[in-house]
N, C-alpha and C positions, 0 to 999 in steps of 0.2 A: 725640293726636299731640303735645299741645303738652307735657304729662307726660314722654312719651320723650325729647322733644328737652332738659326741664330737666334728666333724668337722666344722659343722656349730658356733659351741660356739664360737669356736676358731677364724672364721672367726669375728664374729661379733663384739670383741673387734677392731680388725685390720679395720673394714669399719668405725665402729666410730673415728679409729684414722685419718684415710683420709679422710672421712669426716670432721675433725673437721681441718686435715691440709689446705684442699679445702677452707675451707669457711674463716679458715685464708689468705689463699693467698690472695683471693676475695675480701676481707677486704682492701687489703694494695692498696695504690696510681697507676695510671696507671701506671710511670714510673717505680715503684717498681716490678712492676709485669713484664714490658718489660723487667727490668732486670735479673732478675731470669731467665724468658721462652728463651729470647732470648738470653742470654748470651749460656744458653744450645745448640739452633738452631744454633745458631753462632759457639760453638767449635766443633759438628757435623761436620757444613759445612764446617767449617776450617780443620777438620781433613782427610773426603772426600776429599775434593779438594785436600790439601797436597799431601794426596794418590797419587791421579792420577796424579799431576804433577811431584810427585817423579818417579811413575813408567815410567809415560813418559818418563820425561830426561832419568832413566835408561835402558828403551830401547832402547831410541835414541842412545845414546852415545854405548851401548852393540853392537846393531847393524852397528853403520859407523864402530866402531874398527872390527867388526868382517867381515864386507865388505873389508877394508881397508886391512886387516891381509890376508882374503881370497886369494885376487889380488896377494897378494906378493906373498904368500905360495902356487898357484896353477901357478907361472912363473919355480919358480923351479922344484915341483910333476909333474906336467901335464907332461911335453913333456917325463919323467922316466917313467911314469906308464903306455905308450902307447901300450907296449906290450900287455897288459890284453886285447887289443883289440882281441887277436887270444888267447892267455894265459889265463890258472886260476889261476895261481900264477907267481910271478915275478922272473926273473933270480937271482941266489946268484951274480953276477956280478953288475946287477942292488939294490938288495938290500944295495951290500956292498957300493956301488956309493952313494943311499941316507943316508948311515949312516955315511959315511962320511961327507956328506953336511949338514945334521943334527949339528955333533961335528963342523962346521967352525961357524967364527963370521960373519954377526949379529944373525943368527938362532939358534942359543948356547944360547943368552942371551935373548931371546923372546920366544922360543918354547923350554918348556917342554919335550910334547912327542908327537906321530906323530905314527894314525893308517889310514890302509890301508885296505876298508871292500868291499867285491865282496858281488853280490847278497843273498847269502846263509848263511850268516853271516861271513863266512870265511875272515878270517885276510891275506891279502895278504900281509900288508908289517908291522911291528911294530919298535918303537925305542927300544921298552923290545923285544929281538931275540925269549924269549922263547912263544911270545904269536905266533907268525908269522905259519900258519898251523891250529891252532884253528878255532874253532867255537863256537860262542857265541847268544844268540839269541838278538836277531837285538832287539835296542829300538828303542821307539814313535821319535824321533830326527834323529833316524837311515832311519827310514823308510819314514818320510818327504824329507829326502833327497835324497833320490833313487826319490822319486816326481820332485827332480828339486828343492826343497827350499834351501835356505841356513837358516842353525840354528844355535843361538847362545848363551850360557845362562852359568852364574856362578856354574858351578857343583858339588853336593855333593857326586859324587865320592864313590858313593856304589855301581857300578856296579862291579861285578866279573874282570873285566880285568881292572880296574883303578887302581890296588894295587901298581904298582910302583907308581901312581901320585900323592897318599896319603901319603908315604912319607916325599912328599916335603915339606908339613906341609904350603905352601905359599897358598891364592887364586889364583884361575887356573879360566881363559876362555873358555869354551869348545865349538867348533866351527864344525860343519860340512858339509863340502863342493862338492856341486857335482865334480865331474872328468868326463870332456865330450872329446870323442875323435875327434883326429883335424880334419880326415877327414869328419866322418859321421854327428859331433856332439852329436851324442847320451853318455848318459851315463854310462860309464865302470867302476866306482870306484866311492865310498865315501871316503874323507881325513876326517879325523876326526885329530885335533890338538889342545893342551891344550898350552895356552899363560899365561905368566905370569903376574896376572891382580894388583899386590901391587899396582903400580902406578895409575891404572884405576881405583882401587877402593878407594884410599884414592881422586882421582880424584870425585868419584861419592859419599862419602862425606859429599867432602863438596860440591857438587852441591845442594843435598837433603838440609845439613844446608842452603842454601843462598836460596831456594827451600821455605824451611820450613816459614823460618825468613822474606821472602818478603809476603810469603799467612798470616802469623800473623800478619803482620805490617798492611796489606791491609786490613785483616777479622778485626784487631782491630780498626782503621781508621772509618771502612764503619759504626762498632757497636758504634763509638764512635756519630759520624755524627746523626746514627738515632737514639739512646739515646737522642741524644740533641733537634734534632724534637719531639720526644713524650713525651720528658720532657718539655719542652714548651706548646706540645696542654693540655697533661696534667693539665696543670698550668689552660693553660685556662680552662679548662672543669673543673676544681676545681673551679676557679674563676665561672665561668658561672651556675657550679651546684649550689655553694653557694648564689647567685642572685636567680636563679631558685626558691631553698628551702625556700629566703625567702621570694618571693613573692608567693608562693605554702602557705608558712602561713599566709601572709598576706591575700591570697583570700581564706584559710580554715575559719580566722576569721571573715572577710566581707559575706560569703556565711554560716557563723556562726548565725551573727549577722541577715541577711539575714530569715535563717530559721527560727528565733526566731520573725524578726520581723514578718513573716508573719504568724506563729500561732499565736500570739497574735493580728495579724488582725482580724485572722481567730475566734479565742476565739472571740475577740470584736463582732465579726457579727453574732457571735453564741448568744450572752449574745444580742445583738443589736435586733436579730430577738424575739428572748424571752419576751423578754423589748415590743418590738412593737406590740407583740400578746397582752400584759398586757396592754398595752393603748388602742387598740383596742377592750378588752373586755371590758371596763372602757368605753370607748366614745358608744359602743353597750349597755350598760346597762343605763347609762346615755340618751340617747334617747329613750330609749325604759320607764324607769321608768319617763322621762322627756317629749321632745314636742311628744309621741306614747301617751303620757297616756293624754297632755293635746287637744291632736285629738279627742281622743278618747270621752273625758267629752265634748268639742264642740258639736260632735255629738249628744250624748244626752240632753243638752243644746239647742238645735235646735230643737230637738222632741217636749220638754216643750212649749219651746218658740210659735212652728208652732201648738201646741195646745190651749194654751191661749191667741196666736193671730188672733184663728181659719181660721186659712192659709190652707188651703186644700189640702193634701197629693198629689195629682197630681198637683200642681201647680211647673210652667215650671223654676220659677226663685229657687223655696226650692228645688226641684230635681236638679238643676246644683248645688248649693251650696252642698246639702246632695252627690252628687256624686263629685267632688270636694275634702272635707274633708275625705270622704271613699279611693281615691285613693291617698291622701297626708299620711292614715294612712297604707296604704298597702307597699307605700314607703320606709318609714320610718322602718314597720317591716323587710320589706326585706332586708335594708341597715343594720339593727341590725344583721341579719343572717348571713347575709356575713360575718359580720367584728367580729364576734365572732366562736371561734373554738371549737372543741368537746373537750375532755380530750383525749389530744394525751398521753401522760407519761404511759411509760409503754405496750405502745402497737408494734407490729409485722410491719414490711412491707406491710405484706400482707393487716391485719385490718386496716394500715391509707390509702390504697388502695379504702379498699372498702367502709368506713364512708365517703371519699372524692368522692366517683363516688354515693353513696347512695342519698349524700344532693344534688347532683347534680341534679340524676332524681328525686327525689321528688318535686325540685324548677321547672323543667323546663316540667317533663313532657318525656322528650325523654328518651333512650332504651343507655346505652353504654356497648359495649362485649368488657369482660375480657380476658387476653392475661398471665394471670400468676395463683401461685397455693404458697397453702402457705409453701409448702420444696422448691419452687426456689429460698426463698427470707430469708435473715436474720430476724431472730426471737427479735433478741434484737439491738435497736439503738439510740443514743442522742435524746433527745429530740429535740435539733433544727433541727436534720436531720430529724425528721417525719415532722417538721412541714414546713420545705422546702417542702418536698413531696406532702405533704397534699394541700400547695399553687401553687405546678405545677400543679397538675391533677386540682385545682377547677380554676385556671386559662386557662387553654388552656383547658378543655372541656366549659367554658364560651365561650372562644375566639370561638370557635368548632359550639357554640350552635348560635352565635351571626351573622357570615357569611354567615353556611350554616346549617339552623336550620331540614332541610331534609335529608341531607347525614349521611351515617353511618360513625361513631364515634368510637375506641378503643383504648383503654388502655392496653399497653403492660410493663413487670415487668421483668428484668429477670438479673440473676447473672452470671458474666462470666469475670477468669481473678485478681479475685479480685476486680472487680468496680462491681457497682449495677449501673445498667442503668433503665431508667422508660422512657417511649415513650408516647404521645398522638396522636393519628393519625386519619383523618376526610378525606374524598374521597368528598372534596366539590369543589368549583370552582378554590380554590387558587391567588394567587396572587402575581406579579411581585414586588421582594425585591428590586431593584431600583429604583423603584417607590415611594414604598413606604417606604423608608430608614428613617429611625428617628422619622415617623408618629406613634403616640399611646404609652402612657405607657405602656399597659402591657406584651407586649412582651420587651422590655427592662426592666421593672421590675423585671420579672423572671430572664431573663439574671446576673440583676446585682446580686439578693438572691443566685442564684445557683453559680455564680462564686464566690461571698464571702466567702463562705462556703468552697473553693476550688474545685468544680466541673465543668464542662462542659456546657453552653449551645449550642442547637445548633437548627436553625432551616431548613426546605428542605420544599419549594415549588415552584410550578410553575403555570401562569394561565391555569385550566383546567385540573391540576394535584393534586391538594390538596393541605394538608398542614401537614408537618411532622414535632411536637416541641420531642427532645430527651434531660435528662438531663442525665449526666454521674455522679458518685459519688463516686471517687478512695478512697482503702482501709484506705489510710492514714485520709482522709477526713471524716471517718466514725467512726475514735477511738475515 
């Protein structure tokens, strides 16, 4: 345990450092960065490629010289080594023949040395005399070529029977060629012959230099090219971020100024509706202690009067007048009711719920069923927001009471999401909204309360469908 936990320690400075390298890199300019990644992928691929077109040419060139040597060296071998057709080793008449031809020029001064391998590994002819009668086990090169291939490859000369060739201290070609008989064609003999490759190889070089120095000039060329493309888009994409960024601030602070203006809309309608509750209980108390009270003294003014003008209590002209001033003072009280509100401050959801659907039935008389409970609903909220509340429910069960004064009526309450949504909903006749589009204050009035405030109105009906008024009242709207 205690091993893990040093391991991990260990690790953790080291991810902080690449971590901290990473987000540097991250940090720097696009071009900076193609520079870096791609200068890497680039000498990668420069160095691949190099690879393979070194090895290429080196094979190419290993194998024509070693085709080309073949040809020569199997005009001379071939038609000497036809005995092995019936033979497993070659006459001392015929050996001494090849080693004669071996020592003349040009074969003196290209070939090394010169073996001669029968199926079994057996040395049938050698330019070293003492290998000649040996066996030796056949290599991977040996035995491709009893297949019929011809092999050819710069040899490092650790095989047991290469020890004259390592002498020579030069680079050797080491070539192995099948030996096919003239008449049958089949093959009777491997040549195996070591060329002297000085020349070939200072030849292959400088192939690989001019190799090398064209894939550099081209890999640096191609990374130059596209440096200069991505240093350009770059440019732009700097140019274009910087434009970006700063219209990204210019609409932070218009969507700023924005947010700002519209709380303090929103404040204002808040403080507006507040304000409008306060002249409204002012203009209610005012009527009420004003033309309610001077109704009121009319009325008894009338009594006197219709008694000391001995007017007869069923008389038809004092009965219109007495009912008359009874139903201007009934008016009058009711318009005071309306337009004055209870003490919302301080009260629940639920209770500006139920003082709003209470004044209701008591004014009108009708029945409306409840759709909420008082844990659905927030316990504490602005004051403007009850009294938005309190003016949609006494509004749209009015509207409720006024279309369709028979159909059932409810009030639904309910939180979800973070909004507080409140529903009025009546199973009455309903009626066609393009119809009656812009007709009546009071559903555009609510409209306009509830959307100042930032909430939702919304209304759903159809004829013969009812009438569905919903406000919605998002989180923000309610702080």
């Amino acid at each position: 345990m205690t091993v893990v936990t040093e391991i991990e320690a260990e690790r953790t400075p080291l991810r902080a450092r690449l971590g901290h390298l990473v987000s540097r890199v991250r940090a720097l300019p696009l071009h900076h960065r193609f520079a870096l990644t791609g200068s890497l992928v680039t000498l990668v691929g420069m160095l691949v490629t190099g690879s393979i077109v070194s090895r290429s040419i080196e094979d190419g060139v290993v194998r024509n010289s070693a085709i080309s040597s073949a040809v020569y060296m199997e005009s001379f071998i071939a038609p000497l080594s036809q005995e092995l057709v019936d033979a497993e080793r070659l006459s001392p008449d015929t050996i001494a023949r090849m080693q004669a031809l071996l020592m003349q020029s040009p074969l003196s001064e290209r070939v090394v040395g010169v073996k001669i391998w029968r199926h079994d590994g057996l040395i049938a002819f050698s330019s070293d005399p003492e290998l000649i009668g040996q066996i030796f086990d056949p290599s991977e090169d040996l035995r491709e070529a009893w297949q019929g291939h011809l092999n050819a490859s710069f040899d490092d000369l650790t095989d047991a029977e290469n020890a004259r060739e390592r002498e020579q201290g030069v680079a050797l070609l080491e070539v192995y060629n099948p030996i096919h008989s003239i008449l049958s064609g089949e093959i009777i003999a491997v040549a195996e012959f070591y060329l002297d490759a000085t020349e070939l190889e200072a030849d292959l070089r400088a192939a690989h230099a001019r190799a090398w120095a064209v894939v550099a000039a081209v890999t640096l060329v191609t990374f130059l090219a596209l440096f200069g493309i991505v240093r350009s888009g770059s440019r732009t994409i700097a140019s274009q971020t910087r434009a970006l960024t700063g219209q990204l601030a210019e609409l932070a602070r218009v969507s700023a100024q924005n947010e700002a203006l519209r709380t303090r809309v929103q404040d204002a309608s808040r403080r507006g509706a507040e304000t409008n509750e306060r002249y409204m209980r002012r203009v209610s108390a005012e009527l009420h202690d004003g033309p309610a009270q001077a109704l009121a003294l009319a009325s008894l003014r009338l009594d006197a009067l219709m008694r000391r003008a001995s007017v007869a209590k069923d008389d038809p002209e004092a009965q219109n007048l007495r009912a008359t001033l009874d139903e201007a003072l009934k008016d009058v009280r009711d318009l005071c009711r309306g337009l004055t509100l209870p003490v919302l401050s301080g009260r629940s959801a639920a209770e500006t719920l139920e003082m709003a659907i209470d004044a209701h039935e008591r004014r009108t008389g009708a029945r409306v069923v409840r759709g909420f409970g008082d844990t659905d609903l927030p316990a504490v909220l602005p004051h403007p927001i009850l009294i938005c509340i309190y003016r949609f429910v006494q509004e749209g069960l009015m509207n409720a009471f006024r279309h369709a004064p028979e159909a059932p009526v409810e009030v639904n309450a309910w939180w979800a999401g973070g909004c507080l949504m409140v529903a009025v909903t009546d199973r009455g006749p309903g009626f066609d909204m393009e119809q009656t589009a812009g007709i009546g204050l009071g559903l555009n009035g609510l409209r306009e309360r509830v959307e100042s405030i930032g909430g939702e109105f919304n209304v759903e009906t159809h004829p013969g469908m009812g009438t569905h008024l919903s406000m919605v009242l998002h989180a923000e709207a309610l702080a």
